[in-house]
C-alpha positions as CSV (number, residue, x, y, z in Angstrom):
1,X,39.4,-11.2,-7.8
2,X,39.6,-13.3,-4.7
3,X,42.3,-16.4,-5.0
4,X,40.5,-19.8,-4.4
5,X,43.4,-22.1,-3.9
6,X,47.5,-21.9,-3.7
7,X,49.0,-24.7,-4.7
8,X,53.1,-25.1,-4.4
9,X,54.6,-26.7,-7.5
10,X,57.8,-27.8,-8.9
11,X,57.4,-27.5,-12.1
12,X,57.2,-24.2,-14.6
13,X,54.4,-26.0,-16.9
14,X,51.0,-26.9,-14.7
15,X,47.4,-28.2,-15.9
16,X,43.9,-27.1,-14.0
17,X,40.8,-28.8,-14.0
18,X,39.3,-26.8,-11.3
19,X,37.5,-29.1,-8.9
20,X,37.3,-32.2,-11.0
21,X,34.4,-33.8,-12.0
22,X,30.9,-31.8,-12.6
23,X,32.4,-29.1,-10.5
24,X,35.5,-28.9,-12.7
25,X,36.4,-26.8,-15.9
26,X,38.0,-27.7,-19.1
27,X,41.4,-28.5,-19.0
28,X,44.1,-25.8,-19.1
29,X,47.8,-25.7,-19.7
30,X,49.3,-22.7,-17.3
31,X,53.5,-21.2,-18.0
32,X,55.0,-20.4,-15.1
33,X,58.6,-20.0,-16.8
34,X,59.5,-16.5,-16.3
35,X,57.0,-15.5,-13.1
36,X,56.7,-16.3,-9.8
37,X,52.9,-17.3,-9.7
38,X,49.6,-17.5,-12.1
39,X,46.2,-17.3,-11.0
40,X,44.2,-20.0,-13.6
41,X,41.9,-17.9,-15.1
42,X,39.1,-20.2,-14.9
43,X,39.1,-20.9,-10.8
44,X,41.6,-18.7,-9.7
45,X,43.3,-21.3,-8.2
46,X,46.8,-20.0,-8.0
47,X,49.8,-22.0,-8.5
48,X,53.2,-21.0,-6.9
49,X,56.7,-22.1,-8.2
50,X,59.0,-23.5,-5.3
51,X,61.6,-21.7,-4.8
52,X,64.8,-23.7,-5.4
């Protein structure tokens, strides 16, 4: 599976909508606490802890 998106974030708890709008997807709550990355598993847009 191809990643869409990275997006850095400082936070271990993140939300995805996808694209917003029509082009979007429901809503989802993504953990980050105990990895390094997650891939959301509705647009692959992967989110990236910063490193500290």
């Amino acid at each position: 599976m191809q990643v869409a998106e990275t997006v850095e974030v400082n936070k271990e708890k993140v939300a995805c909508e996808g694209a917003g709008g029509a082009l979007g997807h429901p809503k989802v709550f993504l953990n980050l606490r105990g990895k390094g990355s997650i891939d959301c598993p509705y647009c692959s847009k992967r989110f990236v802890l910063k490193q500290s």
